[in-house]
N, C-alpha and C positions, 0 to 999 in steps of 0.2 A: 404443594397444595393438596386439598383433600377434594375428590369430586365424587360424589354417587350418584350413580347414571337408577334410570328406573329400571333397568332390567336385569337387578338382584348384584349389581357389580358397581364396586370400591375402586377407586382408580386415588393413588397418594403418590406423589414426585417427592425428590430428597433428593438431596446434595450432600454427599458426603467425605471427608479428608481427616488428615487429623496422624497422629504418632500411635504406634504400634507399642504395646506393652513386650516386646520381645527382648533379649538381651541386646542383639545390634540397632534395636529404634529405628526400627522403618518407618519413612514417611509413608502416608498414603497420598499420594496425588490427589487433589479435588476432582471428584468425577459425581454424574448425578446419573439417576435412575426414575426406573416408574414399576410399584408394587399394583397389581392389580387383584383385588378379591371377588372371587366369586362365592354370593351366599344364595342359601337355601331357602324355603318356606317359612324354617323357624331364624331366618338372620344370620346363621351361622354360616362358618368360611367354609366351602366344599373342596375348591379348587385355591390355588395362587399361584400367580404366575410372575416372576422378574426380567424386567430389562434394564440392561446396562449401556452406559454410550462407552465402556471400556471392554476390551472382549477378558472373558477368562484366563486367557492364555498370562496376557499384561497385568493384570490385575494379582496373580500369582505369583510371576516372575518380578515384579515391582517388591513384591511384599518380599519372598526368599530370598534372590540376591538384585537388592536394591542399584548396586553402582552397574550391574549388567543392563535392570531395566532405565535407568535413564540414560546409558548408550543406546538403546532402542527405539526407548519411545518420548527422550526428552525431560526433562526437569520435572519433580514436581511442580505442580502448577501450571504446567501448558494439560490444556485435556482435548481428549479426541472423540471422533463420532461417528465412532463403531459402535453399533446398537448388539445386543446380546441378549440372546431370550433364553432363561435355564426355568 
């Protein structure tokens, strides 16, 4: 969902999964997030910032070798809720 706060900040949630265009066709596990915009005087984006309920680490190792990350962290389809702020 999309929410704009009055104090110049965009806040949008997403849910994202789906197949990898790579030669071995990685899954990406369902996981959701929250983009957040910071704008300026004229509207425009200054800052952004993301979080993730998946850390970086899983979300890499899922995508490069897929059969290691779901020895780790499960099936595509189960998701977790580690939050991630890059």
């Amino acid at each position: 969902g999309l929410k704009q706060q009055s104090n110049g900040v965009v806040e949008v949630r997403w849910r994202l999964g789906g197949v990898l265009m790579l030669p071995w066709r990685p899954i990406v596990k369902p996981w959701t997030g929250m983009t957040r915009y910071h704008l300026d005087e004229d509207g425009l984006i200054y800052y952004h910032e993301e979080m993730w309920d998946i850390s970086v680490l899983e979300a890499f190792v899922c995508t490069v070798w897929p059969d290691l990350g779901e020895r780790i962290w499960g099936p595509p389809g189960s998701i977790t809720t580690t939050d991630t702020v890059i």
